[in-house]
PADRENMAR-685793 format. One record per residue (C-alpha): residue number from 1; residue in three letters; chain; x, y, z. Coordinates in Angstrom, 1 decimal. Each point is the difference from the previous one (the first is absolute). Layout:
N
{node NUM; 'ALA'; 'A'; {X; Y; Z}}
...
END
This chain:
188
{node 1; 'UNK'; 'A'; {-35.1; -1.7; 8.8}}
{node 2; 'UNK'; 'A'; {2.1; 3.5; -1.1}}
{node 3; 'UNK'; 'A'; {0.2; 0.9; -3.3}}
{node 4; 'UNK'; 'A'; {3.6; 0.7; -1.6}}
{node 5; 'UNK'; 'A'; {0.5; 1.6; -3.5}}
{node 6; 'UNK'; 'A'; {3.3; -0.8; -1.4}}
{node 7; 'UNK'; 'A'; {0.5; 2.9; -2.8}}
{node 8; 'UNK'; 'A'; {3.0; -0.2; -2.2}}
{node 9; 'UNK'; 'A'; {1.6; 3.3; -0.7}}
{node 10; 'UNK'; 'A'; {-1.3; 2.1; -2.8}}
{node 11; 'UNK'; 'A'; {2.3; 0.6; -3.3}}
{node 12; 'UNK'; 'A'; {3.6; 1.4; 1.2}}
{node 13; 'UNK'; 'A'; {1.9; 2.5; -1.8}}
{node 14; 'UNK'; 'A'; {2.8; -2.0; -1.2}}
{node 15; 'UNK'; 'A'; {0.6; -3.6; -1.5}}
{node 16; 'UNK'; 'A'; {0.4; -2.9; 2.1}}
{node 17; 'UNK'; 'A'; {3.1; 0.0; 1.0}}
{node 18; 'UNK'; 'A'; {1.2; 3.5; -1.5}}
{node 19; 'UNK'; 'A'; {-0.5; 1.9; 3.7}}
{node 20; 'UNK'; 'A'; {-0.1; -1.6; 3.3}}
{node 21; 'UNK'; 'A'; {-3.0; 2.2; 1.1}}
{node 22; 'UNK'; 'A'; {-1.8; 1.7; -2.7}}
{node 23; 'UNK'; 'A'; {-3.3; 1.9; 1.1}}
{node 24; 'UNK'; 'A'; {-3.1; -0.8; -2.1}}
{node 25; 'UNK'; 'A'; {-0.8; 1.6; -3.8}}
{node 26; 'UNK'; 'A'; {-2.9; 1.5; -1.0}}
{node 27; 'UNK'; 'A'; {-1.8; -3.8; -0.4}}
{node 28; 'UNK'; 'A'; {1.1; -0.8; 3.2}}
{node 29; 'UNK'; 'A'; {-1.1; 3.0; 2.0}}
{node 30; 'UNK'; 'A'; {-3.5; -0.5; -2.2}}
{node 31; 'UNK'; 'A'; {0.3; -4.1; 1.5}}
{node 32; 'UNK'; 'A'; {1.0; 1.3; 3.6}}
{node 33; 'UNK'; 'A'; {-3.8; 1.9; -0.1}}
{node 34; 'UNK'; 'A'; {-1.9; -2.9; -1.8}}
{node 35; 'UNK'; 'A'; {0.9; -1.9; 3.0}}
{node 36; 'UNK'; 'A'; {-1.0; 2.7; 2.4}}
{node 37; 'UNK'; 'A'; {-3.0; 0.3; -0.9}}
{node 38; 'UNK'; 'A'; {-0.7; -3.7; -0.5}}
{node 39; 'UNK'; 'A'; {0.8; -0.2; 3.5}}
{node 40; 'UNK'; 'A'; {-2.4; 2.9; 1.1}}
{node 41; 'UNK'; 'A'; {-2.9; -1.9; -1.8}}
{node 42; 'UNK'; 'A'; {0.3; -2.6; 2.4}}
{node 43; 'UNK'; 'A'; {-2.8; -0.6; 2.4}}
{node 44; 'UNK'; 'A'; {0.6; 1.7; 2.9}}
{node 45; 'UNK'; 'A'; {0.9; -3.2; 2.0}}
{node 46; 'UNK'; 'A'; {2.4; -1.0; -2.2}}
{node 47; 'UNK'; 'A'; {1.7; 3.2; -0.8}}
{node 48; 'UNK'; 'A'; {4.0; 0.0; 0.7}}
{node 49; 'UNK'; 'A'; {0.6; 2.0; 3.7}}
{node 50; 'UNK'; 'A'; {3.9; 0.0; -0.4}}
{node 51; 'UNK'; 'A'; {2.3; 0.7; -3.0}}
{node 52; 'UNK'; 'A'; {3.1; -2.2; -0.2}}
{node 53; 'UNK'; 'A'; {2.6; 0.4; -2.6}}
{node 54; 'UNK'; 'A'; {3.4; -1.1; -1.2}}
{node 55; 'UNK'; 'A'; {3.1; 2.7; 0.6}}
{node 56; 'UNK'; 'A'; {0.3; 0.3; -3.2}}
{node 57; 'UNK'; 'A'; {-0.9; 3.4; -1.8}}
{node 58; 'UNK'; 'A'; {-2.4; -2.3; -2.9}}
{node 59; 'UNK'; 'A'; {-2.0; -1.2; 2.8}}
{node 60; 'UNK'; 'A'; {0.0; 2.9; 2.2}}
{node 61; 'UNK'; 'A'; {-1.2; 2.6; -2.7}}
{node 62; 'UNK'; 'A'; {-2.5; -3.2; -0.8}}
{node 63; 'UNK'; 'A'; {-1.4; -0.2; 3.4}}
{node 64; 'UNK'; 'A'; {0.1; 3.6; 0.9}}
{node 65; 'UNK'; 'A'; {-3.7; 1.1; -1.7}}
{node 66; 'UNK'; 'A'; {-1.5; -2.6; 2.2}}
{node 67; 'UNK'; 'A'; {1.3; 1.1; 3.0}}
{node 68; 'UNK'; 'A'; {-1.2; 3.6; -0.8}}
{node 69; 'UNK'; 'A'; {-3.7; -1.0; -0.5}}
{node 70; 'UNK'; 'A'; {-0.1; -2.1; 2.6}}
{node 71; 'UNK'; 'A'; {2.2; 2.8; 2.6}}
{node 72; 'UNK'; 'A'; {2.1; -2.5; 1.2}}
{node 73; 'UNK'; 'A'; {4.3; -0.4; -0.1}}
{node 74; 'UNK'; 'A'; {1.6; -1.9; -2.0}}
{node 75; 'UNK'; 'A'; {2.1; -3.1; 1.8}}
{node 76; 'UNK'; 'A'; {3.0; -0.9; -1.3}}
{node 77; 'UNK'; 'A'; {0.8; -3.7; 0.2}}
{node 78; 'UNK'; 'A'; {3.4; -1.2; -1.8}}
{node 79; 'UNK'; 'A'; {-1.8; -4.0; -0.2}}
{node 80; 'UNK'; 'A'; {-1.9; 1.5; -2.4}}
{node 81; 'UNK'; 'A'; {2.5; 0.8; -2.5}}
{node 82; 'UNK'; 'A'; {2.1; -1.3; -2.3}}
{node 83; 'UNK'; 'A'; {1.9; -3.3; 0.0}}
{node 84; 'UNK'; 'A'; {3.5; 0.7; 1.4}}
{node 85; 'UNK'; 'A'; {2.8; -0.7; -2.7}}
{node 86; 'UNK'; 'A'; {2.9; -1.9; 0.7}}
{node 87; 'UNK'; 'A'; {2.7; 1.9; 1.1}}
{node 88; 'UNK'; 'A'; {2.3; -1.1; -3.1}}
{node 89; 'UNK'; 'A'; {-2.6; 1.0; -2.8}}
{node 90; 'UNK'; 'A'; {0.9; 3.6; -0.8}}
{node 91; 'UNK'; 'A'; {-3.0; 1.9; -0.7}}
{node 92; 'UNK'; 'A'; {0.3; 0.3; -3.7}}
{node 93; 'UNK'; 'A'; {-0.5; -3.9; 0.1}}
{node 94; 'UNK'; 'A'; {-3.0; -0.2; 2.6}}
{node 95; 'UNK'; 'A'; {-2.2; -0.6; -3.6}}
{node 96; 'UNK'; 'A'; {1.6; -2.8; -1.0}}
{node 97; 'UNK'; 'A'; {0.6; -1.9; 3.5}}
{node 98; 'UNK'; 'A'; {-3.9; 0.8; 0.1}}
{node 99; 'UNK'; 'A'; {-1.0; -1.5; -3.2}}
{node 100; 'UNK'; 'A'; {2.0; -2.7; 1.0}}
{node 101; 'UNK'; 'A'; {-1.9; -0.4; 3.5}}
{node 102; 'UNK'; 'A'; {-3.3; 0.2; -1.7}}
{node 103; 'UNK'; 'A'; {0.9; -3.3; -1.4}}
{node 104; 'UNK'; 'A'; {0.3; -2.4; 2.5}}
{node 105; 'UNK'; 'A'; {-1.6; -0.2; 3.6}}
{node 106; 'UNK'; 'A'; {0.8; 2.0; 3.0}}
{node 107; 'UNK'; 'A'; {2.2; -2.8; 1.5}}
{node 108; 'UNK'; 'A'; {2.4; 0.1; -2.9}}
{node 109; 'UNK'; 'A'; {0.5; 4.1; -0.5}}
{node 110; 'UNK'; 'A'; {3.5; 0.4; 0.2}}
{node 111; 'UNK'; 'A'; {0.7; 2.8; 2.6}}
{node 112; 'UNK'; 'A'; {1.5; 0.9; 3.7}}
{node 113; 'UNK'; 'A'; {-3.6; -1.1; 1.7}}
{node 114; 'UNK'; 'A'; {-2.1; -3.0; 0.1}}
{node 115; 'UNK'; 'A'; {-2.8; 1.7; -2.4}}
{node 116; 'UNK'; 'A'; {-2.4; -2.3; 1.4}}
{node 117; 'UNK'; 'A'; {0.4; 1.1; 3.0}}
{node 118; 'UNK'; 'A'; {-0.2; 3.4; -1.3}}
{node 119; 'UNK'; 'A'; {-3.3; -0.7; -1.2}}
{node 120; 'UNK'; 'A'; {-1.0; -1.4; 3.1}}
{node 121; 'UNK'; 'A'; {0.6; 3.6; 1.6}}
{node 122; 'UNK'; 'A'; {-1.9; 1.6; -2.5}}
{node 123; 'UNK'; 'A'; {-3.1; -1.8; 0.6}}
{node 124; 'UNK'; 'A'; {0.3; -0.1; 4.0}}
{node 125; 'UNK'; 'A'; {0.2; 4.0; 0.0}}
{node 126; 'UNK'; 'A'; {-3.3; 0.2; -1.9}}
{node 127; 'UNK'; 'A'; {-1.5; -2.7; 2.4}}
{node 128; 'UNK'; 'A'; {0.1; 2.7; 2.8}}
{node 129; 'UNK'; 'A'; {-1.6; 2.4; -1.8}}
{node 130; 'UNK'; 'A'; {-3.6; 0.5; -0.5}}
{node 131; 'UNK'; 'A'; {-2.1; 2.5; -2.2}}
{node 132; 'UNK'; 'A'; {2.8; 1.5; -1.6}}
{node 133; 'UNK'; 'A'; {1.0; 1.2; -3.6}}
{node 134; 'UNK'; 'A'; {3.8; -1.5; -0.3}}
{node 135; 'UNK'; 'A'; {1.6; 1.8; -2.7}}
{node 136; 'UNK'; 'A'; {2.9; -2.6; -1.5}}
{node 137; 'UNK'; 'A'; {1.8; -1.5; -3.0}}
{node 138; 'UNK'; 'A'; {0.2; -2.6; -2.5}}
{node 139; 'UNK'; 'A'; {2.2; -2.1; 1.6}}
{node 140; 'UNK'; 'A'; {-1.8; 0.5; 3.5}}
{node 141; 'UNK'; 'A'; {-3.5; -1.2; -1.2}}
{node 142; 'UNK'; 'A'; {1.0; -2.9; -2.0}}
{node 143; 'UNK'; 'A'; {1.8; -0.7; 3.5}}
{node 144; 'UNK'; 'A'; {-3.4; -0.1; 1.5}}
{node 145; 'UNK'; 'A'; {-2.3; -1.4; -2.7}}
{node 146; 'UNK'; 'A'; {2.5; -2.9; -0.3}}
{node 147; 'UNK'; 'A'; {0.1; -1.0; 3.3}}
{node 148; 'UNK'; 'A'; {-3.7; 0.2; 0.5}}
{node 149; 'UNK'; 'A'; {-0.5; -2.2; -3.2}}
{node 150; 'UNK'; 'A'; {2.8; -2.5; 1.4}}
{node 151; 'UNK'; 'A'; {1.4; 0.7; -3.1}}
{node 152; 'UNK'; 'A'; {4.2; -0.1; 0.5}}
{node 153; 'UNK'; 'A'; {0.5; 1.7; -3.5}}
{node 154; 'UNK'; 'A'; {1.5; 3.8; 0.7}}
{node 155; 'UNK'; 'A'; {-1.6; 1.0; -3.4}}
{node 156; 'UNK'; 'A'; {-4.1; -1.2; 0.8}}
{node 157; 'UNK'; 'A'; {-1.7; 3.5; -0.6}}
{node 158; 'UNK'; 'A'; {0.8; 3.5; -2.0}}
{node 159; 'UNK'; 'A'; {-2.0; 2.5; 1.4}}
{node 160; 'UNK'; 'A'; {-0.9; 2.8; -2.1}}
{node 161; 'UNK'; 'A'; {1.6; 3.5; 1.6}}
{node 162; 'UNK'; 'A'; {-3.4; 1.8; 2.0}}
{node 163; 'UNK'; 'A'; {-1.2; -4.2; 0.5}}
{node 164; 'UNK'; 'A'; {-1.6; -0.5; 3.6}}
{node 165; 'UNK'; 'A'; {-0.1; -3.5; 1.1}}
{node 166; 'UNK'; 'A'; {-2.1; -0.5; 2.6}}
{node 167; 'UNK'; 'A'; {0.5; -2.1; 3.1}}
{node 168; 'UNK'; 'A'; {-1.7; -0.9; 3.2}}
{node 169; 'UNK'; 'A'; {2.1; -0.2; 3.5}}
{node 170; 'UNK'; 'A'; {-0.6; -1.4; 3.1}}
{node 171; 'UNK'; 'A'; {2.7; 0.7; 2.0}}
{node 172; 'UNK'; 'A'; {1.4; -3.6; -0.4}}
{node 173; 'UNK'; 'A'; {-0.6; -0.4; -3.5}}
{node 174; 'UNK'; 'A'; {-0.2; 1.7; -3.2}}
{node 175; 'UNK'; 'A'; {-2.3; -1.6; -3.3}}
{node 176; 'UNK'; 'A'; {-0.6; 1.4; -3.3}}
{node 177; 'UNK'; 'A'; {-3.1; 1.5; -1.2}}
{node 178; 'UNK'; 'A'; {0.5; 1.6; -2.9}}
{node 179; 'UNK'; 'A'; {3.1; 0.8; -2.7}}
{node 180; 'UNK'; 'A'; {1.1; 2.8; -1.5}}
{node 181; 'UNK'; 'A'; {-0.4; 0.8; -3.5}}
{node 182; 'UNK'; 'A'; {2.8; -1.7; -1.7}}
{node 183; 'UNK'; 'A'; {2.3; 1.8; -2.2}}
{node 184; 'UNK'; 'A'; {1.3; 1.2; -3.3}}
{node 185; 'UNK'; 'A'; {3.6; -0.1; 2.3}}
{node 186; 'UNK'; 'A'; {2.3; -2.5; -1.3}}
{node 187; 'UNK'; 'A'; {3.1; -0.5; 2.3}}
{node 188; 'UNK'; 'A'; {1.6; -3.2; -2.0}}
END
């Protein structure tokens, strides 16, 4: 079995929902090395090889000390990111059609996609990975820890920013191991 470390991005810059990619503060660059070098302390064997991460700036500046210390690119994967906003919800309102998500299950978010579906991509693009650090969001994990706890509510889990939830893969199959650190981060 591979190891996966899903790490939510470290503290960004700007309030959620105030700047469509912030970069991290001085918490969350402080986060982005807590989880670098909880990852290097790893045994050897189950050390991350490959450093994935969202497109977005929050994660990218999360994953990018990780990548350094272990000399290795980081891959950009757009799955990984955040969930896509309906194309009618102006961007000043993503907060609110958010909160309102977070309060039902994935079948009934309100939106352009079929979110369970969504979620259901999520999860199959970590399934083909194996020994990786996956630097994501907030959205994007409860995406996975949901569906692997058969649990259909889109709200199930608030990782902390710098939380590594750690999963095993198979190639055919993902299962949880262990959660992140839940959070001080209240999205309702």
């Amino acid at each position: 079995m591979a190891r996966l470390y899903l790490i939510r991005h470290g503290r960004p810059a700007a309030a959620w929902g105030a700047d469509h990619d912030p970069g991290l503060d001085e918490i969350g660059l402080a986060q982005a090395a807590a989880a670098r070098d909880w990852l290097l302390a790893l045994p050897g064997a189950e050390r991350p090889r490959r450093v994935v991460s969202s497109p977005l700036r929050r994660c990218r500046e999360t994953a990018h000390p990780t990548a350094e210390a272990l000399g290795v690119a980081i891959e950009l994967d757009p799955a990984m990111g955040e969930i896509p906003t309906p194309r009618r919800v102006a961007p000043a309102d993503r907060p609110a059609w958010l909160r309102k998500a977070f309060q039902g299950t994935w079948g009934e978010i309100d939106g352009d996609l079929d979110y369970r579906a969504w979620r259901r991509d999520v999860v199959e693009a970590l399934t083909a990975r194996g020994d990786t650090a996956v630097f994501s969001h907030y959205v994007a994990i409860n995406a996975v820890v949901s569906h692997l706890a058969g649990d259909d509510r889109a709200l199930s889990f608030q990782p902390d920013h710098g939380s590594i939830t750690v999963l095993e893969a198979n190639g055919r199959s993902l299962s949880l191991v262990a959660k992140g650190t839940e959070a001080g981060t209240r999205v309702l």
